[in-house]
N, C-alpha and C positions, 0 to 999 in steps of 0.2 A: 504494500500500500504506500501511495506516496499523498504525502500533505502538501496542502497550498494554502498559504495565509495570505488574506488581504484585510484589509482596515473594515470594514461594516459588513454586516450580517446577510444587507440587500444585495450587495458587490457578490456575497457568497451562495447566495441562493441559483444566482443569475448565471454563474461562471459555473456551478455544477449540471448545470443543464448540458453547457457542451463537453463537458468528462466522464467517463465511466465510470465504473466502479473499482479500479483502479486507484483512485483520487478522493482522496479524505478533502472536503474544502471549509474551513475554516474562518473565523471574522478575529481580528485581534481587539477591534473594538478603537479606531485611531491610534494612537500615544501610547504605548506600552509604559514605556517610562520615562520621568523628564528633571530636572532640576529641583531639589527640594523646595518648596511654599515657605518655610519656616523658618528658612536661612539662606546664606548668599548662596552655597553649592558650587561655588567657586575659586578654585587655588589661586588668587591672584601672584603670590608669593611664587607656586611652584609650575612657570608657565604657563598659570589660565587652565589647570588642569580642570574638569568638572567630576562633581558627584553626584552622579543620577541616581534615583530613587522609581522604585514602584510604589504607585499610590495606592492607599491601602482596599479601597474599589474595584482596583484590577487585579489584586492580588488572586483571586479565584479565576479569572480566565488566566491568568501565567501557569497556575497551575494547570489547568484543562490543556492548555498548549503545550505546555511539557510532558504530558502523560501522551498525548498524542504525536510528540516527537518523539519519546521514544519507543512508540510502536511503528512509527514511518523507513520506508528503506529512502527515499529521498525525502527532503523539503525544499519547495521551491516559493520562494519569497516574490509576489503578485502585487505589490502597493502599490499606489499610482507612481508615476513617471513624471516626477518633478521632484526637487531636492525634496520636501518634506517628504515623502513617499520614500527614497531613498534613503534616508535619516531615520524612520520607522524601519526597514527592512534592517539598518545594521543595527537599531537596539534587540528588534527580534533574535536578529542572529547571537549578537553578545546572551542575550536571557537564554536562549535555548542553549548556548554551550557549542555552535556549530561552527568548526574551523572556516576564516576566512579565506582560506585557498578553495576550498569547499560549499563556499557557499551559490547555492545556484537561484538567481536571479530572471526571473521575468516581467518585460513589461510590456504592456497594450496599450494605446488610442482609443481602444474601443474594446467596448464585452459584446463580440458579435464573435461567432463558431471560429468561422475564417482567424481572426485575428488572436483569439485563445490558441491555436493549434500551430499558430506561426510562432506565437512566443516560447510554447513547449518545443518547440523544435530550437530553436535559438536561444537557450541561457545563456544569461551571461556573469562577470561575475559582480560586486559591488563596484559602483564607483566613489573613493573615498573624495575625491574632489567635489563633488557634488555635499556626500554628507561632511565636509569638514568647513562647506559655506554654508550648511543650515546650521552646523555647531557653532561658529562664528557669528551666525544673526543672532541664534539662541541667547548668547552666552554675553553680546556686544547688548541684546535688549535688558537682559537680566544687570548687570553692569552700572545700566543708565539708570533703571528704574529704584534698584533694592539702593542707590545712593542718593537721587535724587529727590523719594519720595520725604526720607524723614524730614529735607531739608524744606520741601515742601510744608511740613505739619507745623513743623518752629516758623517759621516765617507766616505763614498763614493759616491752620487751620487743622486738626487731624484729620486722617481717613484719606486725604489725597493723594495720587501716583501723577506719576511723569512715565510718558515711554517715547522711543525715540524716532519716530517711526508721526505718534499721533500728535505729541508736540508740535512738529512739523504743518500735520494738516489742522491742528487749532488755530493755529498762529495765521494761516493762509485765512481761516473764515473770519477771525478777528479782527486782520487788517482789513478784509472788505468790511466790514459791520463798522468800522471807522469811516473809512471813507464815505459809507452811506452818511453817518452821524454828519460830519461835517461837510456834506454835499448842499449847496444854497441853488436852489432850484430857482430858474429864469424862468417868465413868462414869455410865451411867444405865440403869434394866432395866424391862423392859413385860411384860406378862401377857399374852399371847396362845390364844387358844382354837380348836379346831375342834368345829364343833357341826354335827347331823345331824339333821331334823323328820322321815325316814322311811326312807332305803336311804343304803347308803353313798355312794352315785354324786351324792346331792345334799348333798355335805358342803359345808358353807364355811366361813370364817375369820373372827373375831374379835376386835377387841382391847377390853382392859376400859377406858372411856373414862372412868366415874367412879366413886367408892366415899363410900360415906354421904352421897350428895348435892353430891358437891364433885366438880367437874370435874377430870379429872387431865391436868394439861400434862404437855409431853416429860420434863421433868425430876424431875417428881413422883417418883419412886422413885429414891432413891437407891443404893440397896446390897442384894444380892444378900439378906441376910439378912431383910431389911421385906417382900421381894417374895416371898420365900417361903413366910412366914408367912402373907399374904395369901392364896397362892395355896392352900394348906394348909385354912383357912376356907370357902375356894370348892368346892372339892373334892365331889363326892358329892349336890351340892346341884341340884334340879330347875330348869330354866330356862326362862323364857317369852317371848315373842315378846311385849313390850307399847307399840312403835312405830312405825309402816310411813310413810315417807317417800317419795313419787316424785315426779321434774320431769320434764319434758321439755325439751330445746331444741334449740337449731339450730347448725349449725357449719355456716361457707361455705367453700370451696377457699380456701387461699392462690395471690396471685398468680403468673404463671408466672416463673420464674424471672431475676435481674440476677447478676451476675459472682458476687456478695459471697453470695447465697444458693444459688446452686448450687455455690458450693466449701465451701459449711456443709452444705448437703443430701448431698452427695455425701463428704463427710466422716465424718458419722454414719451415712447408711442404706449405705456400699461400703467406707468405710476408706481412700477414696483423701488423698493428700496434694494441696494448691491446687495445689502443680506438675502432678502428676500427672494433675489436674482440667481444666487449663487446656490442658497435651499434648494430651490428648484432646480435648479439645475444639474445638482448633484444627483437627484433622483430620477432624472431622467439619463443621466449616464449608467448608471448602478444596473438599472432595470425595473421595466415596470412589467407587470403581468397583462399581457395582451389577449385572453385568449388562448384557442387553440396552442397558438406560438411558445405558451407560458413566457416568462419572464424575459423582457429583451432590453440590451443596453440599446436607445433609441437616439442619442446624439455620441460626438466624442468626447474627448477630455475635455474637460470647460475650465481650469487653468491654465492658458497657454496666450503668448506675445506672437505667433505663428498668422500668417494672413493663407500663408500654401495647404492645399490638398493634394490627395494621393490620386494618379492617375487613371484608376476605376473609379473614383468616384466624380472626376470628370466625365470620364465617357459615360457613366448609368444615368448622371444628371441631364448631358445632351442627349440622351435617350429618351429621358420622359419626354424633356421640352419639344422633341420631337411631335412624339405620338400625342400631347397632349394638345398642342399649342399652333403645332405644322413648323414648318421648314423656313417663314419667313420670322419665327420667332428663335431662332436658336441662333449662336455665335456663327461667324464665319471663321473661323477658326478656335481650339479650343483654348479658353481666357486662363491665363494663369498668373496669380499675384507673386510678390515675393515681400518676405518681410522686412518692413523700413525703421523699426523701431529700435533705437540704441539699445544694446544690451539685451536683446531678445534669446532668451536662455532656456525657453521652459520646455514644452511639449511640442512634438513637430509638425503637426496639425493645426489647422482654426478649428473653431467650434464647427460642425455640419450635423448630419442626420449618417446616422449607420447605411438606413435605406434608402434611397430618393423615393421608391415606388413605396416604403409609406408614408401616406401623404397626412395630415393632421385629421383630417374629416374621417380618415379610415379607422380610425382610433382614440376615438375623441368620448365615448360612451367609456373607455381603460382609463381615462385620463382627469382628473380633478379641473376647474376650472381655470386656475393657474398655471398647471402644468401643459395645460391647451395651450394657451395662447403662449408661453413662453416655448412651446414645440414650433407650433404655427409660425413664429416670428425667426427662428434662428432655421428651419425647413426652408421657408418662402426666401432668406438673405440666402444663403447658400444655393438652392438649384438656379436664382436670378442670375450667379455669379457668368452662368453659361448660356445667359442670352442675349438677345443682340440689345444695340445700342436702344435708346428713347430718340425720337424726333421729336424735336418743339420750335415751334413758328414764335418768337416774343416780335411785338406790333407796340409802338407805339403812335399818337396820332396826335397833334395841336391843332387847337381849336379859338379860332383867335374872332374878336369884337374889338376892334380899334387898335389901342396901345397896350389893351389885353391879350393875353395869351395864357391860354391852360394847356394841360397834358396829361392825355389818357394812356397808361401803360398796359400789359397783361399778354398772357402767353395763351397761347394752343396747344395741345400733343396734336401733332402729323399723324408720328406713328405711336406706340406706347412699346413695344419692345419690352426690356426689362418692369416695366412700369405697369402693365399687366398684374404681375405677380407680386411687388412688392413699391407698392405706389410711396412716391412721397407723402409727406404729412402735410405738408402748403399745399392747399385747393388755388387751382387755378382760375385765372380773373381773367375772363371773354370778354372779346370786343366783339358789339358786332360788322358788319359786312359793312366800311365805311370809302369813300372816293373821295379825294381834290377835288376841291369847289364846292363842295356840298354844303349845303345849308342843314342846321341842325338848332332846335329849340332848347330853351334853357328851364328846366320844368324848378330847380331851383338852385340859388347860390349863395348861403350860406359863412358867416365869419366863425370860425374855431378856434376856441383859445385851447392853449397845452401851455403844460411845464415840462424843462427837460428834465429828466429821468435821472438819479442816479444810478451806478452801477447794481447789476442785481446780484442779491442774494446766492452763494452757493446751491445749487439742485446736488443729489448724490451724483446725476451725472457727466455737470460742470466740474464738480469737484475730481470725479476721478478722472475726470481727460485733464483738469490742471496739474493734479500729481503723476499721471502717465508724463506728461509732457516736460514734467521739470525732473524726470528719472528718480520720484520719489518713491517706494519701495517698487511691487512686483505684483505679478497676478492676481498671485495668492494672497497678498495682505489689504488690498483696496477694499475689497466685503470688512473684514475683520476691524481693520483700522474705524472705517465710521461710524461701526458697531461700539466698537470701547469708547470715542471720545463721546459716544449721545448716554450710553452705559455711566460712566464718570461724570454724567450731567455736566461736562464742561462745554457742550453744543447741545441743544434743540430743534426739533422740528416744527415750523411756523402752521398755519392751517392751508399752506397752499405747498406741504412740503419742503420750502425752500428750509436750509440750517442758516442758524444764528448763533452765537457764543453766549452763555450764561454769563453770570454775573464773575462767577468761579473762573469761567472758560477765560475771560479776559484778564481775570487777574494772577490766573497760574501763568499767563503768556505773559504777561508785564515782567515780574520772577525772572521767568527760565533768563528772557531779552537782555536782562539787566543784570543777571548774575552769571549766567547761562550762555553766549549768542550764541555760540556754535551749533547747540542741541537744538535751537531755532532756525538755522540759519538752513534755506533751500538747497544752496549750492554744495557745503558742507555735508549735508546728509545723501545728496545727490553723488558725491563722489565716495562715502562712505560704500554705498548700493553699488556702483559701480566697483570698488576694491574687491566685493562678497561676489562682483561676477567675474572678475578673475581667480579669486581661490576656486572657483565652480570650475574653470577653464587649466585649471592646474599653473598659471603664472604667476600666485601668489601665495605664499604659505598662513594661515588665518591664527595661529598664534604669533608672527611680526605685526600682524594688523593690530591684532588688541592691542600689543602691549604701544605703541604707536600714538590709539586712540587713548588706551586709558591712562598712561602715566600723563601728561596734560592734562587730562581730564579729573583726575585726582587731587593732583598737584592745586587746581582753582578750587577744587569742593572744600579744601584743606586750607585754603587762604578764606572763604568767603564764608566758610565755619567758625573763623577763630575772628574775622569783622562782625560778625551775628553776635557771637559770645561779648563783644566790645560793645558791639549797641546796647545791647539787653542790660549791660552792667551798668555804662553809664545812665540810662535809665530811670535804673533801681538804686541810684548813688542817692545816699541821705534821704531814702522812704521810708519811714518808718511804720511800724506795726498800729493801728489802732489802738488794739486790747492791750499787746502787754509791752509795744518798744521796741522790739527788738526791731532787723532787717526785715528786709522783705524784697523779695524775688519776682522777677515776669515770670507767671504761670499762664499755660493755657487750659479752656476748658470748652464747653458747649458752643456758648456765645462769643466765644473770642479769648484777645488777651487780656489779664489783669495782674493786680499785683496779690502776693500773697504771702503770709508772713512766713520767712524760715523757719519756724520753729512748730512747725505744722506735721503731725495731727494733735500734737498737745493745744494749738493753738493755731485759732480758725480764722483769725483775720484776714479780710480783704479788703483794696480799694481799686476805683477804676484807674484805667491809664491817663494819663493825662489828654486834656481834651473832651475825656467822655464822662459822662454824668450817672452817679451807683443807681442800681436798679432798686426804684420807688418803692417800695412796702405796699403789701394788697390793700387796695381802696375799699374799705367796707360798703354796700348798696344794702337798700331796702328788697332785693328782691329772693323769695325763700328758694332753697332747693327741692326741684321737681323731683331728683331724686333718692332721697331722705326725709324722716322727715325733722331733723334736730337742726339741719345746714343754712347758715342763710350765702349766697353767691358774696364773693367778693371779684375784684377787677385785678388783675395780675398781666404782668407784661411778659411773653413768653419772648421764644428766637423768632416767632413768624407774627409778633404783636399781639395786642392788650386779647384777654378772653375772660370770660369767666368762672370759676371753680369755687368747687364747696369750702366753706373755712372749717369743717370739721377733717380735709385733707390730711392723711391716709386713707379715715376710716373710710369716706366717702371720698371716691375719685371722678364723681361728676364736673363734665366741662363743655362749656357753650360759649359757640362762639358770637366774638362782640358785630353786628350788621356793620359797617359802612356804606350808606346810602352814597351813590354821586349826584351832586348836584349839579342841574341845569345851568343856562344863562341866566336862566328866570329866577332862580333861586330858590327854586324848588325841585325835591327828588324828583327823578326820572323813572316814568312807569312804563312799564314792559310793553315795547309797540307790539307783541304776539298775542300777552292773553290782557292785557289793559288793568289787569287787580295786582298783579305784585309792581316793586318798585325795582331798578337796576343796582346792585350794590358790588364792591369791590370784592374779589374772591382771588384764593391763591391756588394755584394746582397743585399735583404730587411735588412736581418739580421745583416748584416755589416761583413762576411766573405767574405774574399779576392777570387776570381777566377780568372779565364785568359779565354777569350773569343777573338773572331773575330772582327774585328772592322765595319765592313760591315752588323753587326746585324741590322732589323730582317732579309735581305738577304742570312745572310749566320747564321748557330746557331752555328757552334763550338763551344766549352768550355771544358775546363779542367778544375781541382780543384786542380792540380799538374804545377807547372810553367813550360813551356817548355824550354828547352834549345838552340832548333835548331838544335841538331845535327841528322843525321842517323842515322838509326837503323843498327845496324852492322848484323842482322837477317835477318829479313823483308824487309828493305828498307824502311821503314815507315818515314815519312818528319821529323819527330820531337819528338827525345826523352824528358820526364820531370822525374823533380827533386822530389822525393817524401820524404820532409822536408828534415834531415841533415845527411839521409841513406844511401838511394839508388837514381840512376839513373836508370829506368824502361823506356821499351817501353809501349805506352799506345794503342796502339792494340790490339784489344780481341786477344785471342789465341797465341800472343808473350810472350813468357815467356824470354823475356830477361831482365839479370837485373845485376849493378854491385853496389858498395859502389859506394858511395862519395870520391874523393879526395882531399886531404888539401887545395889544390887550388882552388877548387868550391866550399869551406864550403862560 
């Protein structure tokens, strides 16, 4: 009997379909073993050696694995085919005791028959190059963080980490949430027109592009009162068709998808998050149960920097598009990408489909609704990769009344080619059938004010094409990375998706910047990534790299230790105890820092830091506890503000929290434009982000994440405009585009 271990249970259900009984198949269950939790695990001293540990969790599959090894005449080690995979196969190896001359090694693209039976035929043996850059990332994150974080808890707060990797992408959403903060939005207003050359069905749009011969930029208008005058002039006046523009060109499929663009593809055209992306994806690589078929791996590796496919599954793609689609829709020759991304290291494949001929509709009753359409989506990019070009006709057309002149843009598909199968997301904007000379009616013309826009908000899949793009980590870590910083509530998700930085997020990046740059800095860790892809390539040895990074890197944690220890003293120079006199110390606790007497637990004194004010003693109230019945409520100030609790606290640990109503312009509460009986009050989430909600919840859900003001909608009529921070005043009705600044008065 020979064993085959791979990482998950599903991976091993899948793969013994195409083995006989010959083949014991096995799940190790990820991570066999990894760096202790409870200490560094790290011989800094004795060149960076590590001591791995099995967690006490796993310790009963190590055993099952080793009872099964030694009833095996072979074992052949099956993990995915990327360093981590390769990193798990040589701990397995080390646990089970199996000579590394010895050890036989397989890997796939894919769990499909064909490609299981290629691998058993071709072992090969460990590559230590590969697992001595996943020891090196392991061992360089462990490093950063188990140093970092204490210094984190003194300086600001306990319970917070640093890692090296997410520092990086905090720091990237921080700086833009700056830039938003400090972006002063300009007014600016355009003329826009709808004009008609015969029935209303062929009306289109126009904006006026120039006036008396000067071309007018974005900003040419300034103020509502120029543009209306303008628009006032134009008014009534006959218009003619006196420029017709057309191109043609070609547009080719984008390549089929790598890790980093289908967690951006599937980000914008489904909504999902890279986790989310990557979940799923997994699972359709492993195998899902189809039927008759039973269990089939249905795409390939879904970690991989690779844009190339293998040359059957070009030919089987131009296969379908043949018989599906006919002979005018397939390549004229067969398309082949190649990969352009620096440092592209991982699996030799892009993401595709095991089968072309199955199609997502054939299998979509096996499949979850997620799992659908992220099949559908990465199917439909890859068979398009082999079809022919798109044809599109873009037309523009001016339309000019005197010393006006407007302009009409918008495209056609000729042909649709690749665009068939896997269409853009931009709906195209028709013109109709128009001629030189033509006279055409103005049904109306319109002044539009706008403000310019600041930069927007990170999406997960902005973000991970900016960290692809600046060589910050690798396939495998984009999911994981945005995962831990929203995990660490040092980022959030807003109601439209986009990430923001917490209050946390911003002030561990202020830290790292200023005591830290490096562990901040793009370029710095961009070339860290790049050193981990030569030890992968065998031109680097990855214990010179540590020691490299960390003696520097020590060296400052040891100087800005011992400035820490200097502040904190001068500080507590001549503070004395309340009670009984003596010193007293920076301590932290809950709420923050304070002082506290040396001589502590005989002696309980405390005062606040300078600047901040000791927390107030409970305000007695006249109102009794609902529940007890000895308790009357008092007012207490917690970490998240004033509430109220029992004063018989212990015995009774009731607590209710204090309303904050917001008030209108009017000066009175704001009542729910949904159900009109409760009022809007301030509320906090898990997260500790402020909202405004109903107060009659769970009866009624209202919620903003904009304060509301209370006033009308000057549009709509909508109950209640909100403030959207220190901008705008916006209606918050779908489909109200109403929106105006801020006035000095309501900052």
């Amino acid at each position: 009997m020979d064993l085959v271990i791979v990482e998950s249970p599903t991976k091993a259900k899948t793969i013994s379909r195409f083995l006989g009984k010959k083949y014991t198949v096995l799940a190790s269950f990820g991570h066999i073993r990894d760096l202790p939790k409870s200490k560094l695990g790290v011989d800094v001293e004795n060149n960076f050696e590590p001591t791995y540990t099995i967690p006490v969790d796993h310790k009963p599959k190590v055993t099952a694995l080793k009872a099964a090894a030694k009833k095996a005449k072979n074992i052949l080690l099956a993990t995915d085919e990327d360093r981590e995979g390769e990193a798990i196969s040589w701990h397995l190896a080390n646990i089970l005791g199996v000579e590394m001359d010895t050890v036989q090694r397989i890997t796939f693209h894919e769990i499909t028959e064909k490609a299981i039976q290629h691998a058993l035929e071709h072992p090969r043996k460990l590559d230590m190059h590969l697992i001595d850059a996943q020891q090196g990332r392991r061992i360089l994150d462990r490093l950063v963080g188990y140093e970092l974080s204490p210094f984190l808890w003194r300086k600001i707060r306990r319970g917070l980490s640093a890692g090296r990797v997410q520092s990086v992408a905090v720091r990237i959403i921080v700086d833009r949430e700056r830039e938003i903060i400090a972006f002063i939005p300009e007014e600016y207003w355009s003329i826009e027109g709808e004009f008609t050359p015969d029935t209303e069905e062929n009306t289109f749009s126009a904006q006026l592009h120039s006036l008396n011969g000067k071309k007018l930029d974005k900003m040419a208008l300034k103020n509502g009162e120029e543009t209306k005058k303008i628009v006032s002039e134009i008014l009534g006046k006959p218009f003619t068709i006196t420029s017709l523009e057309a191109k043609e060109r070609k547009t080719s499929p984008p390549p089929p998808f790598t890790t980093s663009t289908l967690q951006q593809d599937a980000n914008r055209r489904l909504g999902f998050s890279a986790k989310q992306t990557m979940t799923i994806a997994q699972h359709l690589y492993e195998g899902k149960d189809i039927g008759d078929e039973g269990p089939v791996g249905l795409i390939t590796y879904m970690r991989t920097d690779s844009v190339s496919v293998s040359t059957t599954f070009i030919e089987d793609a131009a296969g379908y598009v043949k018989k599906e689609f006919g002979n005018e829709y397939m390549s004229p020759e067969p398309r082949i990408y190649k990969t352009k991304s620096k440092g592209a290291q991982e699996a030799h494949e892009a993401i595709r489909p095991t089968d072309p001929a199955r199609t997502p509709e054939s299998i979509e009753t096996f499949l979850d609704p997620g799992e659908y359409k992220l099949y559908k989506l990465i199917w439909a990019r890859a068979i398009a990769t082999q079809m022919s070009d798109a044809k599109l006709k873009g037309m523009s057309a001016d339309i000019s009344s005197g010393a006006a002149v407007f302009r009409a843009t918008g495209q056609t598909v000729i042909f649709e080619g690749y665009l068939k199968l896997y269409p853009d997301q931009d709906k195209d904007k028709f013109l109709p059938i128009l001629k030189e000379g033509q006279t055409v009616h103005a049904t109306s013309i319109e002044p539009k004010q706008h403000f310019t826009e600041p930069p927007p908000r990170f999406t997960d899949a902005s973000l991970v094409k900016t960290l692809e793009e600046a060589g910050i980590g690798r396939p495998s870590t984009y999911a994981p990375t945005i995962s831990t910083i929203i995990d660490r509530e040092y980022v959030e998700r807003d109601e439209k998706k986009r990430l923001f930085p917490t209050p946390t997020g911003m002030e561990v990046t202020d830290v790292l910047m200023k005591h830290f740059p490096d562990i901040v800095d793009h370029e710095f860790t961009s070339r860290m990534e790049a050193s981990l892809d030569k030890v992968a390539e065998g031109e680097m040895e990855w214990r010179p790299l540590m020691q490299a990074f960390y003696g520097p890197f020590h060296a400052n944690m040891q100087i800005q230790e011992k400035a820490f220890e200097a502040e904190e003293q001068l500080l507590a120079k001549n503070v004395v105890c309340p009670k009984c006199g003596k010193d007293m110390k920076v301590t932290r606790g809950r709420f923050g820092k304070f002082f506290a007497c040396t001589d502590y637990p005989e002696c309980k004194g405390t005062k606040p830091m300078p600047g901040e004010k000791a927390r107030p003693a409970p305000e007695p109230t006249d109102i009794k506890c609902n529940a007890c019945a000895d308790g009357m409520m008092v007012k207490k100030i917690g970490r998240f503000g004033p509430f109220l609790a029992c004063n018989t606290y212990p015995a009774c640990k009731n607590i209710v929290n204090i309303e904050k109503p917001i008030i209108g312009k009017d000066g009175k509460s704001v009542h729910c434009p949904i159900c009109a009986e409760g009022i809007i009050i301030e509320r906090q989430s898990k997260k500790r982000k402020i909202f405004f909600a109903c107060n009659t919840y769970p009866a009624c859900q209202q919620a903003f994440w904009d304060k509301p003001t209370g006033e009308t909608c000057p549009t709509c009529s909508y109950p209640t405009l909100v403030q959207h921070g220190k901008k705008f005043i916006k209606c918050p009705k779908e489909g109200c585009e109403y929106k105006r600044p801020v006035e000095e008065s309501e900052e």
